[in-house]
Each structure stands twice: as structure tokens, then as C-alpha cells.
N, C-alpha and C positions, 0 to 999 in steps of 0.2 A: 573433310568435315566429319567430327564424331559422328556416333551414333544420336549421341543428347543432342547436340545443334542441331542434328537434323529432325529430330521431335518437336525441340524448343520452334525451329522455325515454322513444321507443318502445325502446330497448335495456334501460333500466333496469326496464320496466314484463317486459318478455322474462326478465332474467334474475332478477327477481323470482319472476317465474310459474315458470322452469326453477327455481330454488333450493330454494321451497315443496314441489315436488314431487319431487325428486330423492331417488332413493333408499326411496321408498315404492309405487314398482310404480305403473306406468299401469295404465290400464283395460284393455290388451291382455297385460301382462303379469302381471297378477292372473287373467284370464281361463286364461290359460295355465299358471300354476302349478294352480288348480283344477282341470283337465283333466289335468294330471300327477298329482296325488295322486288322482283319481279311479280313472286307471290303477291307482295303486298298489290303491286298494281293489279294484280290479279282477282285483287279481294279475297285470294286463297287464306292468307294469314293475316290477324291483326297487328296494324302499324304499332300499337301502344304496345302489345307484346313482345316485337321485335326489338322495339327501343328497351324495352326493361331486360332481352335475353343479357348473356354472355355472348353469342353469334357478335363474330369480328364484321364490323361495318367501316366503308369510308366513303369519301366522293371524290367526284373529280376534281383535280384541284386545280382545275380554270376556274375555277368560282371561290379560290382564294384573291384570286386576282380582279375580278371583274364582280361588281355589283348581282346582286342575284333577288330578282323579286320572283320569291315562289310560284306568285299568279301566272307566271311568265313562262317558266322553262319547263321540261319533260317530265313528266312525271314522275319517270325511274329517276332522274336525278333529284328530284323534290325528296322524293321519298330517303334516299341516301342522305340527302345534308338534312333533312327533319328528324333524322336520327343519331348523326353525330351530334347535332346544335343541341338536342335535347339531351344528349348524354352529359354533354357539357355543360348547359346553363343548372344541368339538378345539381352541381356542386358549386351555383355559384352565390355568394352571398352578395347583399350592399349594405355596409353601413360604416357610418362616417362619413359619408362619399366616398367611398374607394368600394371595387369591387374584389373582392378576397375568394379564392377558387383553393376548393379546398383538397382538390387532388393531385397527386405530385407524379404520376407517370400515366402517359395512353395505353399501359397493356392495363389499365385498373378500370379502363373504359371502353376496352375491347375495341382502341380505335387506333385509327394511325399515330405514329408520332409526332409526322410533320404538321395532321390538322391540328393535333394537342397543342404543337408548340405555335402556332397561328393564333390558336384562341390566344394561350396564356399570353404570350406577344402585343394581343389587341388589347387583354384588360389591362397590361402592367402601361399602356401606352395612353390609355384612357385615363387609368388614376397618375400618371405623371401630369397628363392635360387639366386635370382638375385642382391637383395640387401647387403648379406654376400658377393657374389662374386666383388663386388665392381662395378656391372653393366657390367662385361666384361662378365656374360650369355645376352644374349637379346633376350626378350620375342619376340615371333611373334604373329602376329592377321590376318591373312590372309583377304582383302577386301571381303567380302559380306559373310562371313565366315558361319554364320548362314542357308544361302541360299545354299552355297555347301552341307552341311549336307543333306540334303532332297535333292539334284540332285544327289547323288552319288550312 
């Protein structure tokens, strides 16, 4: 094998590796986000600050899976999805019924890719739901909606 194929290939095998991973938190910055909401449980740092940093956040994501009433679970993980959910609902609009999110990658939101792609998944699944029904579902957006999230 040349010398180029064998560049061509170590490059492609690199940006594999970077692509797979991109946008889902290293192991240093997983670390790091747990030790921030930790704070938060802590009352060391404020939750609404947290949510507004750049500091990379995500959760667990059994709780893409499974129903999650806040009142319910741990508090570290409260604190985790109170901060991505509200990363996400600040970009999200409603009008006409459909719900229109108006950010197009999770490293813009400091969050995972895979919650990004869950949310975006659930509103494009909602506005197909309401569109099929001929508009007699109708979407809610509750005013400052984002902001409830981190008061609750």
C-alpha cells in the first residue's frame, strides 16, 4: 500500500472516530457536566445560569424511553433533563399548529446529538399528528415555557 492510501486510510478511520462521537460529550465532558448539576443539587451554582452557560449538559437517556415526571426522579437527573428540555423548548416556536424548532445542530445547544435528534423527532411526529388530523389536535406552547422548566 502507498504511502497516500495509507494516510487516505488513517484519516478516514480519524474522522470516523471524530464523526461517531461528535456532539455526544467525551468522557471529560460528561464528567464535567455531572459535577455542574451536582453543584446545582448542591445550591452551589444556579440552575437558570447553568441552563443559559455554553457548559456541555445531557441525561440519561432511559428517560427517552420511559415517561419522566420530574416530581418523581432524583434530583441530579431532574436537574440534567431541566436543562436540556429547556435548552430546547427556548428555540421552539408554535404557530399555525405546528411546532417549528429553530436550531439545526446540538453542538449550538451544548447538548448531545442523540437528545437533539429525540426532541426534533418528537415535534416533527407531533406536527405530522396534527396535520393528518386535519388540525382538529392542536398543539400547545404554553408562554415562557422554557422558563417553567427550570422553576418547576
Amino acid at each position: 500500500m502507498s504511502l497516500l492510501h495509507t494516510f487516505l486510510a488513517s484519516l478516514s478511520v480519524v474522522a470516523l472516530s471524530v464523526s461517531c462521537a461528535a456532539g455526544d460529550g467525551n468522557k471529560m465532558e460528561r464528567q464535567r457536566a455531572d459535577s455542574l448539576a451536582n453543584k446545582v443539587v448542591e445550591g452551589k451554582i444556579n440552575l437558570e445560569w447553568l441552563a443559559n452557560s455554553d457548559e456541555f449538559m445531557y441525561f440519561n437517556e432511559k428517560y427517552f424511553h420511559e415517561a419522566a415526571d420530574l416530581k418523581m426522579i432524583p434530583k441530579f437527573d431532574k436537574v440534567q433533563i431541566q436543562i436540556v428540555t429547556y435548552r430546547i423548548y427556548k428555540h421552539v416556536k408554535l404557530s399555525d399548529n405546528r411546532y417549528h424548532f429553530a436550531v439545526k445542530q446540538a453542538k449550538d445547544l451544548h447538548i448531545p446529538n442523540k437528545a437533539f435528534v429525540y426532541y426534533q423527532r418528537s415535534f416533527d411526529e407531533m406536527n405530522r399528528k396534527a396535520a393528518a388530523s386535519k388540525d382538529s389536535i392542536r398543539l400547545e406552547l404554553p408562554d415562557n415555557y422554557a422558563i417553567k422548566l427550570i422553576n418547576e
